[in-house]
Backbone as JSON, one array per atom type, in Angstrom:
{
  "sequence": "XXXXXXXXXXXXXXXXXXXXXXXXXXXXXXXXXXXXXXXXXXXXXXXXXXXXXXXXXXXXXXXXXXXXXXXXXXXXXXXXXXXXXXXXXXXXXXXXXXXXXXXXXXXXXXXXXXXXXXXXXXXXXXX",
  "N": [[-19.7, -8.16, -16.99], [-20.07, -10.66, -14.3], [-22.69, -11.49, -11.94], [-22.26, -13.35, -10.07], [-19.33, -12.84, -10.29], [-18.94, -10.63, -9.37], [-19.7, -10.69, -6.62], [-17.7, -12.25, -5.82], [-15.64, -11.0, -5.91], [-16.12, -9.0, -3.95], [-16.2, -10.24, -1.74], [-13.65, -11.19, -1.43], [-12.36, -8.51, -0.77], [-14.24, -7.76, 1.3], [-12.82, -9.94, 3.44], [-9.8, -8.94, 3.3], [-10.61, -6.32, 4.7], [-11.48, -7.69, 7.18], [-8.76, -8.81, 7.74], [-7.15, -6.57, 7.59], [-9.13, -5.03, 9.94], [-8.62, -7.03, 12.4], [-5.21, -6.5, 12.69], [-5.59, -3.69, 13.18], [-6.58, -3.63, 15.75], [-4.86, -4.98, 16.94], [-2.68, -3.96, 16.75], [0.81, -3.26, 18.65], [3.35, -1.66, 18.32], [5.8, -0.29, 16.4], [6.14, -2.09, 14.0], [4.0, -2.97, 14.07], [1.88, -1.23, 13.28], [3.06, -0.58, 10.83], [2.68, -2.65, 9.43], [0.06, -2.63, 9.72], [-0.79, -0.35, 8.35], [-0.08, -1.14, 5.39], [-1.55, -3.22, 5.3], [-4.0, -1.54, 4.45], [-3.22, -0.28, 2.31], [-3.32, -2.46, 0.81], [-5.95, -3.58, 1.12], [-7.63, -1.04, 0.58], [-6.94, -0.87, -2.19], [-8.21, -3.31, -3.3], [-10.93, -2.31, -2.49], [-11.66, 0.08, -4.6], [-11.77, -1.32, -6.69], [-13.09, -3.32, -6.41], [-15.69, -1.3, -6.02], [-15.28, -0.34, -8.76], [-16.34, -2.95, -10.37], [-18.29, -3.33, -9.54], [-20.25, -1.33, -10.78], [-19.55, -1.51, -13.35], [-21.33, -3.87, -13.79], [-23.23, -2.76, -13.49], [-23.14, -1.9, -15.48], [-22.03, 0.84, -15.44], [-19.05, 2.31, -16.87], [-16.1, 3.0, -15.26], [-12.46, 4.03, -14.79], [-10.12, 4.9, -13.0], [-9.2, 5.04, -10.16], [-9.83, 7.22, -8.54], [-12.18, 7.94, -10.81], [-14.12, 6.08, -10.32], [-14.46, 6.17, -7.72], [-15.66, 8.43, -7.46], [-18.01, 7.63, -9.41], [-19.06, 5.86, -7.77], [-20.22, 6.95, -6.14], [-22.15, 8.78, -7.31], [-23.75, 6.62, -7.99], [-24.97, 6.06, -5.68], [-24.14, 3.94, -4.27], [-21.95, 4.32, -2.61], [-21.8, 6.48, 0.16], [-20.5, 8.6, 0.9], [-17.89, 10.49, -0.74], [-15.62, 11.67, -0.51], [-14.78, 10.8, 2.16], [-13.74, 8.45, 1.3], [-11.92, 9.15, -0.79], [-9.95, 10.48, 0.64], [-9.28, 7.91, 1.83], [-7.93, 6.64, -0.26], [-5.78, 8.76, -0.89], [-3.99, 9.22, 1.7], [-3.28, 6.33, 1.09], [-2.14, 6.58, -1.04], [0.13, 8.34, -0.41], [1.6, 6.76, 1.62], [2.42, 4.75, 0.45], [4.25, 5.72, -1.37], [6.11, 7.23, -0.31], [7.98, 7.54, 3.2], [7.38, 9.08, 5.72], [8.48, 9.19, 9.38], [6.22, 10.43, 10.86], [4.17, 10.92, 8.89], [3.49, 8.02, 8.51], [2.45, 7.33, 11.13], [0.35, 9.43, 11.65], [-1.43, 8.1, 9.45], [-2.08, 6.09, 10.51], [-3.37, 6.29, 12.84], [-5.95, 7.91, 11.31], [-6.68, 5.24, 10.18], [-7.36, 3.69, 12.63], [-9.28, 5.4, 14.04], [-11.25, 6.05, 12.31], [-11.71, 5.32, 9.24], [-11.64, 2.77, 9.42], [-13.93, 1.99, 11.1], [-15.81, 3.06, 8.74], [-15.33, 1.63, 5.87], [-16.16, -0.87, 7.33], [-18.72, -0.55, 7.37], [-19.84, -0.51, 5.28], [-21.23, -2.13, 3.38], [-21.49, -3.44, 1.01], [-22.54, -5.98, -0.46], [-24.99, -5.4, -0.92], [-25.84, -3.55, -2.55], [-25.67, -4.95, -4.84]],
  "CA": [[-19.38, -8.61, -15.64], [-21.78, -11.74, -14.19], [-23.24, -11.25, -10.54], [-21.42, -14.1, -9.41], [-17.83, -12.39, -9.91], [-19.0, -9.29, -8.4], [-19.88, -11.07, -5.43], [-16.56, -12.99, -5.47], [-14.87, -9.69, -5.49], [-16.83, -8.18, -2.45], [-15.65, -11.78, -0.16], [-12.31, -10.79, -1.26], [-12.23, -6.84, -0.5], [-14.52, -8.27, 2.74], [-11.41, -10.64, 4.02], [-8.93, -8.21, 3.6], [-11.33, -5.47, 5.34], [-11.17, -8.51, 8.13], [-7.69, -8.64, 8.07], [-6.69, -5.47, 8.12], [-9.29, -4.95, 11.52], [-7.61, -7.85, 13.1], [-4.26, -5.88, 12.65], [-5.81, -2.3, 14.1], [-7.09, -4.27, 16.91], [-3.68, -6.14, 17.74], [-1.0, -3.76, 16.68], [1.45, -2.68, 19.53], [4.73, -0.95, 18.19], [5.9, 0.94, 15.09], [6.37, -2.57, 13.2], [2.53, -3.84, 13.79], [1.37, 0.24, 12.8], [3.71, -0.84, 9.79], [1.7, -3.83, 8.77], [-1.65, -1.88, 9.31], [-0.04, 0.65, 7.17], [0.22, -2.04, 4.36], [-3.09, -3.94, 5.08], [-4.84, -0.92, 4.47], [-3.08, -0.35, 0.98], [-4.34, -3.44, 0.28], [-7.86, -2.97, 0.97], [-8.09, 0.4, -0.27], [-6.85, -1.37, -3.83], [-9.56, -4.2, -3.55], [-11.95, -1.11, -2.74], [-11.74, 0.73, -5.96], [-11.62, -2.64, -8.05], [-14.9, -3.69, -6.0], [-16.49, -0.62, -6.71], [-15.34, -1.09, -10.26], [-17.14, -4.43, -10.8], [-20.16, -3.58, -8.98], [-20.65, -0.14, -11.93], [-19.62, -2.01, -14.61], [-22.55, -4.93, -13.71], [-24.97, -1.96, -13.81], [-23.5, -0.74, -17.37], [-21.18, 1.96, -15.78], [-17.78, 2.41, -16.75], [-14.46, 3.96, -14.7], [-11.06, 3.93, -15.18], [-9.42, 4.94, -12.64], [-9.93, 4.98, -8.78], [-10.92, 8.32, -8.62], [-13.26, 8.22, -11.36], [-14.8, 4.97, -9.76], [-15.3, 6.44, -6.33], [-17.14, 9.18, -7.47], [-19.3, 7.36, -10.06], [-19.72, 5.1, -7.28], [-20.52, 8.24, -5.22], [-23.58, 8.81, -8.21], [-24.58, 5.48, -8.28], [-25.74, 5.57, -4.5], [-23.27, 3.03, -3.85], [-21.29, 4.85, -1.45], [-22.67, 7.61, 0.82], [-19.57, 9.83, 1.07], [-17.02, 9.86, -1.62], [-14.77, 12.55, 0.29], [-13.62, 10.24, 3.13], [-12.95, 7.43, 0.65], [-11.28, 9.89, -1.62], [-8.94, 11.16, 2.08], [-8.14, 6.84, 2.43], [-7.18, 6.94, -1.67], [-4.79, 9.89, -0.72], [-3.49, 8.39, 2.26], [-3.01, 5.36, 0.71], [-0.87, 6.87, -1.39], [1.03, 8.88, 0.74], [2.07, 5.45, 2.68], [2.99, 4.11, -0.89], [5.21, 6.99, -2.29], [6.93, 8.61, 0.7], [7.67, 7.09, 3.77], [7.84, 9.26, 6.8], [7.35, 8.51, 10.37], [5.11, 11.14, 11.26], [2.65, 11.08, 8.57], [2.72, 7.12, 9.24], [1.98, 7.83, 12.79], [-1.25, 9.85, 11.43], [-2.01, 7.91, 8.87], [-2.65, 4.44, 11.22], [-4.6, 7.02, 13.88], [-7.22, 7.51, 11.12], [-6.9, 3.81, 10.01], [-7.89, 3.56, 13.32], [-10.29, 6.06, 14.44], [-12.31, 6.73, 11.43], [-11.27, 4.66, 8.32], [-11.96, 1.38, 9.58], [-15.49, 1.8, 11.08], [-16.54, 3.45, 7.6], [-15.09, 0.68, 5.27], [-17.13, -2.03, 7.81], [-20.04, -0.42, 7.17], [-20.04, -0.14, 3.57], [-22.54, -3.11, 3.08], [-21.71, -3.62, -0.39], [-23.02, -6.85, -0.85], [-26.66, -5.04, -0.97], [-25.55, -2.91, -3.41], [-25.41, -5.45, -6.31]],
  "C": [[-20.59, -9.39, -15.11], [-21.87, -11.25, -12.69], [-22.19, -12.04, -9.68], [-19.27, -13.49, -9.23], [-17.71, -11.37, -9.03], [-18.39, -9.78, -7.46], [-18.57, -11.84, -5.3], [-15.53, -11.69, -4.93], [-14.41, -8.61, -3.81], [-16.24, -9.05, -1.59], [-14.13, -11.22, -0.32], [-12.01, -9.33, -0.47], [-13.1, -7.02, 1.38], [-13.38, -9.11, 4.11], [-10.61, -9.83, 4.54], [-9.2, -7.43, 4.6], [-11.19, -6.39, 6.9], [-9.82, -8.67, 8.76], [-6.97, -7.46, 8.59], [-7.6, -4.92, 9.87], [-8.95, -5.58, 12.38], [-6.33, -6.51, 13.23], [-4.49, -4.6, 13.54], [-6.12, -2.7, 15.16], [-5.73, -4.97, 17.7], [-2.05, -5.27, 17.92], [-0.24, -2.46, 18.02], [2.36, -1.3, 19.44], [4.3, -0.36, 16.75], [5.73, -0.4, 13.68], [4.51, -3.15, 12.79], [2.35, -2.42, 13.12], [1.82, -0.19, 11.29], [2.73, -1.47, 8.95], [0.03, -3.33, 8.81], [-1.55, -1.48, 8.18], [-0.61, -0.15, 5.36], [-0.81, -2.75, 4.17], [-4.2, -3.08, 4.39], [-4.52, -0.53, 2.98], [-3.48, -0.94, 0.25], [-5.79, -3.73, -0.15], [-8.38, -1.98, 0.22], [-8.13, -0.31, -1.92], [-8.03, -1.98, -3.86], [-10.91, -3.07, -3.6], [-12.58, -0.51, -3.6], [-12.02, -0.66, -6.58], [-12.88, -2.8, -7.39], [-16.05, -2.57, -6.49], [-17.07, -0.4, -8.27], [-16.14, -2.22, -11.12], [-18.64, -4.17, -10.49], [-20.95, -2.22, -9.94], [-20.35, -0.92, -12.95], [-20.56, -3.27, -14.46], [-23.89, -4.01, -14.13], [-24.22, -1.25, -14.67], [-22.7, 0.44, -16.94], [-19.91, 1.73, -15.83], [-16.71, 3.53, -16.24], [-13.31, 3.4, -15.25], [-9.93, 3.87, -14.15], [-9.97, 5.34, -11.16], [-10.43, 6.03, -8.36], [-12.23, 8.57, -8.92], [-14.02, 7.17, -10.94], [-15.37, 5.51, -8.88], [-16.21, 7.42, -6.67], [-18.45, 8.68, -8.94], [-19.92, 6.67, -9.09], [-21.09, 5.96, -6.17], [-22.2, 8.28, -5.61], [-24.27, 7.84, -8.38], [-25.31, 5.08, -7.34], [-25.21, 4.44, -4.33], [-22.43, 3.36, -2.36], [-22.12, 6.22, -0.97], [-22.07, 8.96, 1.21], [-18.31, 9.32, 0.08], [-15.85, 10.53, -0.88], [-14.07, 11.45, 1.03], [-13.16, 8.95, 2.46], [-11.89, 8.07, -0.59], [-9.38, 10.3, -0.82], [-8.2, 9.17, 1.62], [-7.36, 7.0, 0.74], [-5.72, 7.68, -1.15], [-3.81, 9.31, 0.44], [-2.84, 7.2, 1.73], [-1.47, 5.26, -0.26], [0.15, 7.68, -1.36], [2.12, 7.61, 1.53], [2.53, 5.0, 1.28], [4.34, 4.58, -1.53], [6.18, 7.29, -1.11], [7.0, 7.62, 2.19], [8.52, 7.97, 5.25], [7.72, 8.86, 7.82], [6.13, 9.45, 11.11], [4.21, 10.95, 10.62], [2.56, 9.36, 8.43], [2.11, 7.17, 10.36], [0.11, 8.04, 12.29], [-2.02, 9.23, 10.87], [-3.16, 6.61, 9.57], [-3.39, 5.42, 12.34], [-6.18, 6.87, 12.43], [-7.29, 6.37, 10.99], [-7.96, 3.74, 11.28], [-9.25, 4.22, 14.23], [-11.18, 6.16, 13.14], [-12.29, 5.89, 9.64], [-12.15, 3.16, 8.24], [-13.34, 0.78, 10.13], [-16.47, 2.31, 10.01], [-16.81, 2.61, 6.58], [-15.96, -0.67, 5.97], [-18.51, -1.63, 7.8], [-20.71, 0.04, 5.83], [-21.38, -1.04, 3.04], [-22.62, -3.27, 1.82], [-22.9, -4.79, -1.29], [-24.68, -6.58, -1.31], [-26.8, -4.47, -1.82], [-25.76, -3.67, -4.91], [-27.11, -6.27, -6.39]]
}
């Protein structure tokens, strides 16, 4: 993996991370909560795959988004693997199943606690 893709990776997983706070910032009803919902699936994916790129540049290999977050966990990449482990789970909760209550909850953390963790990830320093 070259430096330069990393870093292509991170602008991407950065965007989305943009997009999706646009969305928590704008959404009114059940259909914007919806589209959070879905932005945040998004991100979360780019997440793992970013983490992915930025361990396999320094020589480690994962597999699977689990085993990513917590190598990323060991690599001093991330500073809590737990609450990125909670959006994982979430993530796919909103993927698999679709009630309206545990959407309801799921776009509260989006919004309270999710979305100021993911903007302060600072990856780009990382590589």
């Amino acid at each position: 993996m070259q430096k330069s893709e990393v870093l292509v990776k991170i602008e991407n997983f950065q965007r989305a991370l943009n997009r999706l706070d646009e969305a928590v910032q704008r959404a009114k009803d059940d259909l914007d909560k919806d589209g959070v919902i879905q932005r945040f699936e998004f991100t979360i994916e780019l997440l793992w795959k970013v983490l992915k790129a930025i361990l396999a540049y320094q020589g480690i290999e994962c597999y699977s988004p689990r085993n990513c977050i917590k190598e990323a966990y060991k690599a001093y990449l991330i500073d809590d693997d737990e609450i990125i482990l909670d959006m994982l789970e979430d993530r796919n909760k909103s993927s698999h199943v679709y009630s309206e209550t545990t959407s309801e909850e799921i776009f509260e953390r989006i919004k309270k606690v999710y979305i100021n963790y993911l903007k302060n990830l600072n990856l780009k320093e990382k590589v």
